[in-house]
VEXGULO-505899 format. One record per residue (C-alpha): residue number from 1; y negated, z negated, x; residue in one letter. Coordinates in pm, whole numbers, plus 50000, padded with zeros to 5 digits. Layout:
<atom num="NUM" yy="Y" zz="Z" xx="X" residuo="A"/>
...
***
This chain:
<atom num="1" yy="74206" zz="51266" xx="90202" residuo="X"/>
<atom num="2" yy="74275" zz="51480" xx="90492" residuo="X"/>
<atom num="3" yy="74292" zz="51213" xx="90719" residuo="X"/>
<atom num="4" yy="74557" zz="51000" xx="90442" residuo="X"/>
<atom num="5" yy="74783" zz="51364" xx="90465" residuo="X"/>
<atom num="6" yy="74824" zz="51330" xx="90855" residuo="X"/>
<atom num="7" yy="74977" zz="51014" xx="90837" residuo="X"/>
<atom num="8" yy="75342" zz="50941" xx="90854" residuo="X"/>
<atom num="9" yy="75461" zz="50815" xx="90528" residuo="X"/>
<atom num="10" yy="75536" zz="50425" xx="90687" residuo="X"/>
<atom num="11" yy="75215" zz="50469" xx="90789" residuo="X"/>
<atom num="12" yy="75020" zz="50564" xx="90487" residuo="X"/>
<atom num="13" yy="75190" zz="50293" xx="90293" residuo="X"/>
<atom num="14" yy="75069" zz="50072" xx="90546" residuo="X"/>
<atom num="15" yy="74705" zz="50174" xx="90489" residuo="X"/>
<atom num="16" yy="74720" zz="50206" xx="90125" residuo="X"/>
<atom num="17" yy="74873" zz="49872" xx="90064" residuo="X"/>
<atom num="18" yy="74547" zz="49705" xx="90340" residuo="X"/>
<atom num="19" yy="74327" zz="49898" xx="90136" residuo="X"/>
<atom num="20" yy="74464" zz="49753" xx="89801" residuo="X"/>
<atom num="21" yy="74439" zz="49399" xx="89989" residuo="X"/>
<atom num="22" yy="74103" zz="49489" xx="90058" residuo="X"/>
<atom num="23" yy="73977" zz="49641" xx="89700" residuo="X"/>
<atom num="24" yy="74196" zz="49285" xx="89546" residuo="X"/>
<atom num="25" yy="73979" zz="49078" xx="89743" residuo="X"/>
<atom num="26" yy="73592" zz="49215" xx="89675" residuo="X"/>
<atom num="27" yy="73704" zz="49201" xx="89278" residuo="X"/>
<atom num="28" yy="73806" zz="48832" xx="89319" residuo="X"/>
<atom num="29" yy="73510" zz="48685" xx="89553" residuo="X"/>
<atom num="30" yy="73222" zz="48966" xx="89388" residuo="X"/>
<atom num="31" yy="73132" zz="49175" xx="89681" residuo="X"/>
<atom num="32" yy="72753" zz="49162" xx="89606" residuo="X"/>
<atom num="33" yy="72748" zz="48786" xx="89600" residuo="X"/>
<atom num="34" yy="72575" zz="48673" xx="89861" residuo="X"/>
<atom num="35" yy="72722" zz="48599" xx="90221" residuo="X"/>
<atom num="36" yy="72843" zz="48187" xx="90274" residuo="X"/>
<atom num="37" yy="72613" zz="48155" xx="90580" residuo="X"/>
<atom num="38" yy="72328" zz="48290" xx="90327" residuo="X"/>
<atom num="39" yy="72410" zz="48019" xx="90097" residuo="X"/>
<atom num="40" yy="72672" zz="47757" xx="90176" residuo="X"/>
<atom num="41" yy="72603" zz="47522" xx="89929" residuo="X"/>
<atom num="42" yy="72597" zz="47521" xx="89542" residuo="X"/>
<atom num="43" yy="72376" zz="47227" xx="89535" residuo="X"/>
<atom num="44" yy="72325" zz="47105" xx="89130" residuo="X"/>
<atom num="45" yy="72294" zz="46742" xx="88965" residuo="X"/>
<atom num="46" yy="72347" zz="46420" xx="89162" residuo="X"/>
<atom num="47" yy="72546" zz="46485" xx="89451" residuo="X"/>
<atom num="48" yy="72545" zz="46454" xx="89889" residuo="X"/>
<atom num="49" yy="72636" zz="46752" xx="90118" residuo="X"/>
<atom num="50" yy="72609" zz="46709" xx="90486" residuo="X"/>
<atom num="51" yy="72315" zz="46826" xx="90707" residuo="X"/>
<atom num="52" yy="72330" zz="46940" xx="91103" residuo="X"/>
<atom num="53" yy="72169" zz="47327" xx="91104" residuo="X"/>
<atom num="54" yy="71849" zz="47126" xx="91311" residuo="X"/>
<atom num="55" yy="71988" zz="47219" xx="91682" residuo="X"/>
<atom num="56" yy="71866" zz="46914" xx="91817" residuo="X"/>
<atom num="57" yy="72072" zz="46696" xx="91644" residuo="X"/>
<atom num="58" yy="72339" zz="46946" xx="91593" residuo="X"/>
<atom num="59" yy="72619" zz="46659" xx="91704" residuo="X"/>
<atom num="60" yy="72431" zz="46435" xx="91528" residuo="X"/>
<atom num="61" yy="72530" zz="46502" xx="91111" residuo="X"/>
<atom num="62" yy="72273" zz="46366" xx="90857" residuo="X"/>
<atom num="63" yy="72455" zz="46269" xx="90473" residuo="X"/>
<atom num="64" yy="72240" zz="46398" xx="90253" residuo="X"/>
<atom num="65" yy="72221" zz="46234" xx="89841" residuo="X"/>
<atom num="66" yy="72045" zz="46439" xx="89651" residuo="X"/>
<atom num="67" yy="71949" zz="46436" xx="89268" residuo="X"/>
<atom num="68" yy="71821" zz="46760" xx="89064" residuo="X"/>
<atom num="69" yy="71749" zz="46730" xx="88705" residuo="X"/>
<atom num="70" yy="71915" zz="46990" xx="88484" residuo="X"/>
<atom num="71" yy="71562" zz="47127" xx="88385" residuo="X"/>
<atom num="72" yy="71440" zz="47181" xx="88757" residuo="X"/>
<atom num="73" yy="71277" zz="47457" xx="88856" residuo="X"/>
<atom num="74" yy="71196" zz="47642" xx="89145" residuo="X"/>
<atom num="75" yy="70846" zz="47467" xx="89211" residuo="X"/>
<atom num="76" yy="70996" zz="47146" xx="89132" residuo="X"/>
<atom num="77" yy="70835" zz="46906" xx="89377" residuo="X"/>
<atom num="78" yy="71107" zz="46735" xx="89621" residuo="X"/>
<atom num="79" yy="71063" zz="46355" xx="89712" residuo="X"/>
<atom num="80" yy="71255" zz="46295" xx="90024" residuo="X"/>
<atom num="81" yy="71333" zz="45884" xx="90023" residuo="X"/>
<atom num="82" yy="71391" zz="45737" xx="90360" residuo="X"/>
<atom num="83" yy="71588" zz="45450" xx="90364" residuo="X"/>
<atom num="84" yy="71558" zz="45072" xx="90586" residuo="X"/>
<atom num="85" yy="71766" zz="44934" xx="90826" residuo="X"/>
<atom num="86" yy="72079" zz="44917" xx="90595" residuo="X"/>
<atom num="87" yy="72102" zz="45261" xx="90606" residuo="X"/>
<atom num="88" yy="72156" zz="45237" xx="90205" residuo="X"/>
<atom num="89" yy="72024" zz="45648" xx="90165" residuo="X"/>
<atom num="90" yy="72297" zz="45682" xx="89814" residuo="X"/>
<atom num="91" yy="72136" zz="45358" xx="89685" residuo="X"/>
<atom num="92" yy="71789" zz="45479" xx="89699" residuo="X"/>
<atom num="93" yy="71881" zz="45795" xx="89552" residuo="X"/>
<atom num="94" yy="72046" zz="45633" xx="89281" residuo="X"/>
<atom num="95" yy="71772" zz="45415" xx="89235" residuo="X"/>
<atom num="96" yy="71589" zz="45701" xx="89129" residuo="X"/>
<atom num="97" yy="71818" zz="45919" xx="88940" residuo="X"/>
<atom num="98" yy="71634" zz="45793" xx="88611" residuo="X"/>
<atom num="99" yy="71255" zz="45819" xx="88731" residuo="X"/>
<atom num="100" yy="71331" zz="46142" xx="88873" residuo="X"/>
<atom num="101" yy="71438" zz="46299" xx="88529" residuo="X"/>
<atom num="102" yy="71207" zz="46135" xx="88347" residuo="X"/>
<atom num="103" yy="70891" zz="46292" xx="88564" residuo="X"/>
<atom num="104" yy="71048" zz="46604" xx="88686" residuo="X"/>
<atom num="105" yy="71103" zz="46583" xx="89036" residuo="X"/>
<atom num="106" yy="71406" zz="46632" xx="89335" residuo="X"/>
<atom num="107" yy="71510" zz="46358" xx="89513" residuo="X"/>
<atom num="108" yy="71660" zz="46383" xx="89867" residuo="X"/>
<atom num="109" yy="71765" zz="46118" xx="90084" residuo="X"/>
<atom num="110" yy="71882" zz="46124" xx="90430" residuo="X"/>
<atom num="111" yy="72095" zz="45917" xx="90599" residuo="X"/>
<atom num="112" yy="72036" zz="45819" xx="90952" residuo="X"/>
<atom num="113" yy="72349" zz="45633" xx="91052" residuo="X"/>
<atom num="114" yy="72390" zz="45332" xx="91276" residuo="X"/>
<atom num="115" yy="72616" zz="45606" xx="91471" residuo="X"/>
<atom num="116" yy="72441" zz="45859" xx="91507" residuo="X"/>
<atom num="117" yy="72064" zz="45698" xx="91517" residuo="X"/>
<atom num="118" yy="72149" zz="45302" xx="91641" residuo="X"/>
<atom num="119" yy="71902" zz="45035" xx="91665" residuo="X"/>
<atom num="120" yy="71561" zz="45034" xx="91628" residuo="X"/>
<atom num="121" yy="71474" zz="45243" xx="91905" residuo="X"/>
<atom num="122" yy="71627" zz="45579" xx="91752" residuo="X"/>
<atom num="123" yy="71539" zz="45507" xx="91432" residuo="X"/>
<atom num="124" yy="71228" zz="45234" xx="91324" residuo="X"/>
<atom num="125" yy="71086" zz="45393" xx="91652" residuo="X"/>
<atom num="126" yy="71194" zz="45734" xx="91596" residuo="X"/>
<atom num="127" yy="71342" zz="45766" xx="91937" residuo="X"/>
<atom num="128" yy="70999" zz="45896" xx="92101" residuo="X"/>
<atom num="129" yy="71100" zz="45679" xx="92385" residuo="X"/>
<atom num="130" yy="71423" zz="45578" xx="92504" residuo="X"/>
<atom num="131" yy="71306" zz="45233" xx="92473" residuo="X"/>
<atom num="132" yy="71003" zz="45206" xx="92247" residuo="X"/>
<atom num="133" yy="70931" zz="44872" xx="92382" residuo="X"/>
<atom num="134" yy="70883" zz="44954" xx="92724" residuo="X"/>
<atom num="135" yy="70768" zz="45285" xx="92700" residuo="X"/>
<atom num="136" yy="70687" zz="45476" xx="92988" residuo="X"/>
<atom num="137" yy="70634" zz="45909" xx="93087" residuo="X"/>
<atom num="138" yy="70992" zz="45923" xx="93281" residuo="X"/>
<atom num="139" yy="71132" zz="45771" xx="92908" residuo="X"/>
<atom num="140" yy="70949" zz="45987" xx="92673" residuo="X"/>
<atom num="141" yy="71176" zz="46217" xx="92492" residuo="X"/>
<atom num="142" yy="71089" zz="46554" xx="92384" residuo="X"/>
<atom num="143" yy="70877" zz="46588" xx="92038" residuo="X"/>
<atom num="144" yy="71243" zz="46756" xx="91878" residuo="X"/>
<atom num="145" yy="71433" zz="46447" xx="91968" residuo="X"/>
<atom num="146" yy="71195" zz="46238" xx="91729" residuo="X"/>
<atom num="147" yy="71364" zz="46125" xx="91514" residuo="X"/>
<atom num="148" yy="71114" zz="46268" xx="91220" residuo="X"/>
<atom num="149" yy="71129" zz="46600" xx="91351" residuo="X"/>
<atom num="150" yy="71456" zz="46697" xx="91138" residuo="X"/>
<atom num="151" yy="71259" zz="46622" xx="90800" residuo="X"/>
<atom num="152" yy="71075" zz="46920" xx="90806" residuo="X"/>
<atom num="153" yy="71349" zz="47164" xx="90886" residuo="X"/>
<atom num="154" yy="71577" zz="46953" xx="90662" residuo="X"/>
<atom num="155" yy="71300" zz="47023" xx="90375" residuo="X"/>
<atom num="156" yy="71297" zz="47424" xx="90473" residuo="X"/>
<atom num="157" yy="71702" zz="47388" xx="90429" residuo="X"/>
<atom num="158" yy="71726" zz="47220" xx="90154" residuo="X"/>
<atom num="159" yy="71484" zz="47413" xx="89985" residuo="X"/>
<atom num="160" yy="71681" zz="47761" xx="90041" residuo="X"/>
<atom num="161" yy="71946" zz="47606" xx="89902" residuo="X"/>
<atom num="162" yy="71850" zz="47553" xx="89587" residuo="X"/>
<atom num="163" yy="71597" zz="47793" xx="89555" residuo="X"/>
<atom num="164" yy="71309" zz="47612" xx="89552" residuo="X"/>
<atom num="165" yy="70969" zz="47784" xx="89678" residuo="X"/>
<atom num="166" yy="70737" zz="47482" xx="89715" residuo="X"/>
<atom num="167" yy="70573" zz="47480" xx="90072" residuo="X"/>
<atom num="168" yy="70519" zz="47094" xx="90079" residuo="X"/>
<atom num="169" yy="70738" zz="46804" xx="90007" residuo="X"/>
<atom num="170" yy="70644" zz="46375" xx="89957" residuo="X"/>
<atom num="171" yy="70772" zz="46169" xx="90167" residuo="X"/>
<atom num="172" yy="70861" zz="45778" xx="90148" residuo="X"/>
<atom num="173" yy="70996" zz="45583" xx="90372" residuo="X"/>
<atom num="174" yy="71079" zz="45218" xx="90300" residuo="X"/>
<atom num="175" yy="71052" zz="44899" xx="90597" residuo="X"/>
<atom num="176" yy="71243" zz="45019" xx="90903" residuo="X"/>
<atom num="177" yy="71178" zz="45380" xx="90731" residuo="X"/>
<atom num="178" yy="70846" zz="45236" xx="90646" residuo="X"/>
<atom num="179" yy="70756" zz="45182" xx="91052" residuo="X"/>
<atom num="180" yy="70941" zz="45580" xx="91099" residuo="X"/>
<atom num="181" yy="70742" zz="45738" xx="90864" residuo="X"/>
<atom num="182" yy="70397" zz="45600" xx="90916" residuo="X"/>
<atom num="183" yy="70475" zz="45655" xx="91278" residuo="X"/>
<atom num="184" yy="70544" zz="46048" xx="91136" residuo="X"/>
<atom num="185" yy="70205" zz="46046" xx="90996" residuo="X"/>
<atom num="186" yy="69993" zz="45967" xx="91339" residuo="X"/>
<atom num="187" yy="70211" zz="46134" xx="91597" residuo="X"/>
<atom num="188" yy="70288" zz="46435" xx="91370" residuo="X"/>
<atom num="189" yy="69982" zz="46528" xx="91177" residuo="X"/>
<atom num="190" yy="70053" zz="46863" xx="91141" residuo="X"/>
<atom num="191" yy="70383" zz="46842" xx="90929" residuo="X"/>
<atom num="192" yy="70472" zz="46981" xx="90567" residuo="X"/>
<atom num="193" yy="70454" zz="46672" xx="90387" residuo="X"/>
<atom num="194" yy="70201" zz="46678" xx="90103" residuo="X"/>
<atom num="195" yy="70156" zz="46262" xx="90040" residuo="X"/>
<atom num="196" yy="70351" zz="46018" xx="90274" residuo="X"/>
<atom num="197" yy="70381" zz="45656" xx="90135" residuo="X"/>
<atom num="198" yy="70483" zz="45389" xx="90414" residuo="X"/>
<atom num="199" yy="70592" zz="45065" xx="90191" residuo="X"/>
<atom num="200" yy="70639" zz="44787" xx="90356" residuo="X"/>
<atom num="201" yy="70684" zz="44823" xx="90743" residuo="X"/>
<atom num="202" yy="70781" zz="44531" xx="90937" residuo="X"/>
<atom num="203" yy="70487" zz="44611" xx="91177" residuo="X"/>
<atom num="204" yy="70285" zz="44879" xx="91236" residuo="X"/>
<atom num="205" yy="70192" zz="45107" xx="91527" residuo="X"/>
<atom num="206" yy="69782" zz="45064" xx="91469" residuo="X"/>
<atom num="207" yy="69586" zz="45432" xx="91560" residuo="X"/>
<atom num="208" yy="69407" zz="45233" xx="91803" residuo="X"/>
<atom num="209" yy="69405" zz="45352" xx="92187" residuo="X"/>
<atom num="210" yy="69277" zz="45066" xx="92272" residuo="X"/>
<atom num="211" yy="69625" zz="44874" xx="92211" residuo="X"/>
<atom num="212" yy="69973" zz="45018" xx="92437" residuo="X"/>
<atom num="213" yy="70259" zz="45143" xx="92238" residuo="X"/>
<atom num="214" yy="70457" zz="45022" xx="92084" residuo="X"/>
<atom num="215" yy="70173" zz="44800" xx="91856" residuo="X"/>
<atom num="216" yy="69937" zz="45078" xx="91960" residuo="X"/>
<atom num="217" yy="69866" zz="45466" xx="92061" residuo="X"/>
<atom num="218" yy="69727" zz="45379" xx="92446" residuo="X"/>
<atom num="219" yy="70030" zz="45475" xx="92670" residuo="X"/>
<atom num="220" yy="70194" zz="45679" xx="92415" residuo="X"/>
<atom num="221" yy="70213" zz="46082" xx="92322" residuo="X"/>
<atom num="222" yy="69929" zz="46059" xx="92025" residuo="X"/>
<atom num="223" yy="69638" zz="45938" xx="92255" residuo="X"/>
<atom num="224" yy="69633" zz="46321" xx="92267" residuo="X"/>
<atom num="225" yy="69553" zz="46383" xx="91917" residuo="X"/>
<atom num="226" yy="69249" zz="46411" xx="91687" residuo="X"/>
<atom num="227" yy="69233" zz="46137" xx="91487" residuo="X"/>
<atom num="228" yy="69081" zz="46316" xx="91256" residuo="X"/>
<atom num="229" yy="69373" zz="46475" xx="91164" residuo="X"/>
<atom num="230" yy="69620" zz="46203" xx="91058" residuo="X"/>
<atom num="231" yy="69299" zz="46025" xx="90908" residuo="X"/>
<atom num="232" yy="69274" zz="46313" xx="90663" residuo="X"/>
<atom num="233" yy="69622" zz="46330" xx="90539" residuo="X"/>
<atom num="234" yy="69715" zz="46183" xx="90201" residuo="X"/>
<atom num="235" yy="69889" zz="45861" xx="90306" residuo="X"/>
<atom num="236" yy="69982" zz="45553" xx="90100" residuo="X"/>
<atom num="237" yy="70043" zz="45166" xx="90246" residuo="X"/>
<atom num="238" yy="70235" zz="44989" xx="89999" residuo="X"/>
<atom num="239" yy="70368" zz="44616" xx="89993" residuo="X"/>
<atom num="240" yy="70503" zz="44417" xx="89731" residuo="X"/>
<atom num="241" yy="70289" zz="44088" xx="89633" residuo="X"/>
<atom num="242" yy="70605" zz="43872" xx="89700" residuo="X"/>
<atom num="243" yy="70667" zz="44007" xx="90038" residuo="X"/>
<atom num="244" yy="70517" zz="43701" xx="90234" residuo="X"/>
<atom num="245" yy="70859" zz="43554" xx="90365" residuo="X"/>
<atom num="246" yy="70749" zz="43510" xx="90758" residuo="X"/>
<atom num="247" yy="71157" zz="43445" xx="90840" residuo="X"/>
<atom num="248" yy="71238" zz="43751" xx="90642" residuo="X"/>
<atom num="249" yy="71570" zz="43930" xx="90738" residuo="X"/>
<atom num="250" yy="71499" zz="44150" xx="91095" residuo="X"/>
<atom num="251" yy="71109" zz="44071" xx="91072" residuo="X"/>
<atom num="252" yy="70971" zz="44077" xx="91385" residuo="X"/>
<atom num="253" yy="70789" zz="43788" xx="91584" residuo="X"/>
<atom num="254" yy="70601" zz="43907" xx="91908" residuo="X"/>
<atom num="255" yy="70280" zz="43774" xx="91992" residuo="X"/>
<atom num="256" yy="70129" zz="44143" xx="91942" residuo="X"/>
<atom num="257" yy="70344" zz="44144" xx="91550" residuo="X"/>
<atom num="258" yy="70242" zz="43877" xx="91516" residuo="X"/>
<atom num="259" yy="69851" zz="43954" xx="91533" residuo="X"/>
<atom num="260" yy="69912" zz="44178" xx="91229" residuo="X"/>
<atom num="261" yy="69988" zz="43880" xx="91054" residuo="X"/>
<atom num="262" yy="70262" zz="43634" xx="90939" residuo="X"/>
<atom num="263" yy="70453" zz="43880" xx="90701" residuo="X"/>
<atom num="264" yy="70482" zz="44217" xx="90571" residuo="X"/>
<atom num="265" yy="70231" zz="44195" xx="90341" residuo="X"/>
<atom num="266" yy="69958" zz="44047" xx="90551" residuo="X"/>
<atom num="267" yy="70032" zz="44259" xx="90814" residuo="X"/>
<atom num="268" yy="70005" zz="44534" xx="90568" residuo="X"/>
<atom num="269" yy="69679" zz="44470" xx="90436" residuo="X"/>
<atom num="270" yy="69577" zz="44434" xx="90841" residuo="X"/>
<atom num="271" yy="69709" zz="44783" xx="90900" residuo="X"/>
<atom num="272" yy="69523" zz="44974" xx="90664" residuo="X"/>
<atom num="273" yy="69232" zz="44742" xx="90743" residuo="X"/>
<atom num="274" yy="69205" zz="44812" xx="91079" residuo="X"/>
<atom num="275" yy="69287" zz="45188" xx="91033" residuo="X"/>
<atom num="276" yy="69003" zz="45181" xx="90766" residuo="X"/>
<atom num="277" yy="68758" zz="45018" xx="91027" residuo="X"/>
<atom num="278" yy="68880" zz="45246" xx="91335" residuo="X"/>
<atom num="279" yy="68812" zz="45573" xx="91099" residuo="X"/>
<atom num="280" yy="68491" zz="45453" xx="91023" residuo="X"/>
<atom num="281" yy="68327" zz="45393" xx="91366" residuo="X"/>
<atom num="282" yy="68454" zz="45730" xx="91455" residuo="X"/>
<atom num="283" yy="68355" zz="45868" xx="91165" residuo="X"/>
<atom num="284" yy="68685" zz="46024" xx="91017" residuo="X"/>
<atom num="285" yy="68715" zz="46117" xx="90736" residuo="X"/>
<atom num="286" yy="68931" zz="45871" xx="90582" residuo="X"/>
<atom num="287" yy="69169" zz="45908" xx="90289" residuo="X"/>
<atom num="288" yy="69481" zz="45690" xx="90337" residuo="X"/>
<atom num="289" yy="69523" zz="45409" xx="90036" residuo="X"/>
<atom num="290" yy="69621" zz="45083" xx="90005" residuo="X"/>
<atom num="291" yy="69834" zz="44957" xx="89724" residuo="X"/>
<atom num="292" yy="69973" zz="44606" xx="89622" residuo="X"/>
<atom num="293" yy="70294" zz="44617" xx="89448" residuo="X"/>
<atom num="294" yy="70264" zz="44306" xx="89190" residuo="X"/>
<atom num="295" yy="70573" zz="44062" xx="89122" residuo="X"/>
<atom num="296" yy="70765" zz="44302" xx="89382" residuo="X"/>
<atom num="297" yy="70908" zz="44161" xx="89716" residuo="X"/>
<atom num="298" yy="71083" zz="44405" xx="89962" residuo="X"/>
<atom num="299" yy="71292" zz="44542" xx="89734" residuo="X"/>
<atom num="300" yy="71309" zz="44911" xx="89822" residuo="X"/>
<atom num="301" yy="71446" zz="45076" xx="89455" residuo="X"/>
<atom num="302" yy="71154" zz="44876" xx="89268" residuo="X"/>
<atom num="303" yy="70910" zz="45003" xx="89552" residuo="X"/>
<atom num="304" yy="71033" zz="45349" xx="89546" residuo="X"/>
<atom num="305" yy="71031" zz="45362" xx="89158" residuo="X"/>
<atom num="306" yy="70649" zz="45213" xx="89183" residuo="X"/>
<atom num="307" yy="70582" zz="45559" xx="89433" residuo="X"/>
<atom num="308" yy="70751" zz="45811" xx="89194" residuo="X"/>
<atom num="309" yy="70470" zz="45697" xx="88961" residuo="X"/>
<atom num="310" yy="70185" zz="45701" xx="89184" residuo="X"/>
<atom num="311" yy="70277" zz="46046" xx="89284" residuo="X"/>
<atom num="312" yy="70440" zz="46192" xx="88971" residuo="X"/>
***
C-alpha cells in the first residue's frame, strides 16, 4: 500500500474505483475461463456458425450446419457432408439429424456458396485450374487454393471446438460434391479423411495419365503422384439404381463424358471399372468399392442416409 498512500486523494479514488471495475468484471466473465480466441464458439445440438480461420480463403466465409447428438463424446466420429450444385449444405444436414442420433455420429456440412466458390470451375473442379476445362501450367492454382484444401483445416477447427480428439474424419460428397471429392481423393492422397464416399458424380476425372484433364490425370498436377497411394485409401462410388436420366438437370454431354457413359450411373459403374482395371495392371493395391443404391435416383438425403449406414 505504499504506493496507494502517495497518491493524491482524487487520485486514489480514481484507482480504487478502476480497480473495483476491474475485480467487477473477472467475477462476472470467470477469470479462469478460457480466452474467446481459445474458444469462440459454444458449438452444441443442431446449429451453423461461420467458418474463415483457413488463410486462403480468409475473404472467402464457409456456413457451416452442424448436428451433435446430446450423448456425443469426444471420439465421436464426424461425417462432413458435401453438398451438389444447389448449394443445399442445411438440407443435407437436416437430412441427417435422425441417422446421426440414431448411430452416434457428428455431422458437419459446409457450404460453398455460388459467391464465394461460382461455377463449376471453383467448385465441381475444385478450382485447381482457373479453367478446369482448358487447363494449362500458367492456370494452375496453388494446392491451398483447391478448393478441398479447407476440409482438413476446417476438420482440425471444428474439432477444437467441441472438443473432439479423433484424428480422422468421413467424408461424402454428393454429384457436383461427388466430382470435388473424388477429385480430393486422387490429387490429395495424403489427407485426414478416414473413408471418402463419392455418390453420384456427373463425370469423373479417371486416374488414367493416359487421358488430359479434365476427364483424366495427363496434363494435370497428380501425374506426379503414386498411384498407389489414392488406390489404397478407403473410398466408396455410390449411385442410385434410378439414376439413368441421360437429360438429367446440369449432366454433362462432351464427347469425352460421354465415353463414361449415358448417365450417372453408367458412368459410375465405368469409373470404378476402369480405376479397378488401371490398379490392376499396375499392380496397386486396390481397395475403393462400388455400391448400387436400389430404388434411389439422385436424391442426395436418401444417398447420404444409405452412407451413414455403410460407415456407421
Amino acid at each position: 500500500m505504499h504506493h496507494l498512500r502517495n497518491l493524491s486523494n482524487p487520485n486514489r479514488r480514481a484507482f480504487l474505483s478502476l480497480l473495483l471495475i476491474v475485480l467487477l468484471s473477472c467475477l462476472h466473465w470467470s477469470c479462469d475461463k478460457p480466452k474467446a480466441t481459445e474458444n469462440p464458439l459454444d458449438l452444441t445440438g443442431t446449429g451453423e456458425y461461420s467458418f474463415s480461420d483457413y488463410l486462403p480463403f480468409a475473404n472467402k466465409p464457409i456456413r457451416c450446419f452442424y448436428h451433435i447428438p446430446s450423448n456425443s463424446s469426444s471420439t465421436t466420429p464426424i461425417f462432413i457432408v458435401v453438398h451438389g450444385a444447389g448449394r443445399e449444405a442445411k438440407d443435407l444436414r437436416d437430412g441427417l439429424i435422425a441417422k446421426a442420433n440414431q448411430k452416434g455420429f457428428i455431422v458437419l456440412s459446409p457450404e460453398f456458396s455460388e459467391s464465394f466458390f461460382p461455377g463449376s470451375d471453383a467448385f465441381n473442379l475444385a478450382n485447381i485450374f482457373e479453367d478446369g476445362d482448358n487447363p494449362s501450367p500458367n492456370t494452375l492454382n496453388p494446392p491451398s487454393e483447391w478448393t478441398f484444401s479447407v476440409l482438413d483445416p476446417l476438420f482440425e477447427d471444428f474439432k477444437s471446438i467441441i472438443g473432439n480428439i479423433s484424428s480422422q474424419y468421413d467424408v461424402f460428397g454428393h454429384s457436383a460434391g461427388a466430382q470435388m471429392i473424388h477429385r480430393f481423393l486422387i490429387f490429395n492422397p495424403e489427407a485426414k479423411f478416414n473413408r471418402l464416399i463419392s455418390s453420384a458424380a456427373g463425370w469423373y476425372a479417371l486416374p488414367n495419365l493416359q487421358v488430359d484433364y479434365p476427364y483424366g490425370l495427363n496434363k494435370s498436377p497428380a501425374e506426379s503422384i503414386d498411384p498407389q497411394l489414392y488406390f489404397q485409401r478407403n473410398a466408396y462410388i455410390i449411385v442410385g439404381s434410378e439414376d439413368t436420366d441421360p437429360n438429367s438437370f446440369n449432366l454433362r454431354h462432351t464427347a469425352e463424358a460421354d465415353l463414361q457413359g449415358n448417365n450417372r450411373l453408367q458412368r459410375a459403374q465405368y469409373f470404378f471399372q476402369e480405376s479397378f482395371r488401371l490398379a490392376n495392371e499396375g499392380s496397386f493395391n486396390y481397395q475403393w468399392q462400388y455400391r448400387l443404391v436400389n430404388n434411389v435416383g439422385h436424391d442426395a438425403v436418401a444417398l447420404a442416409i444409405y452412407s451413414a449406414d455403410l460407415l456407421y
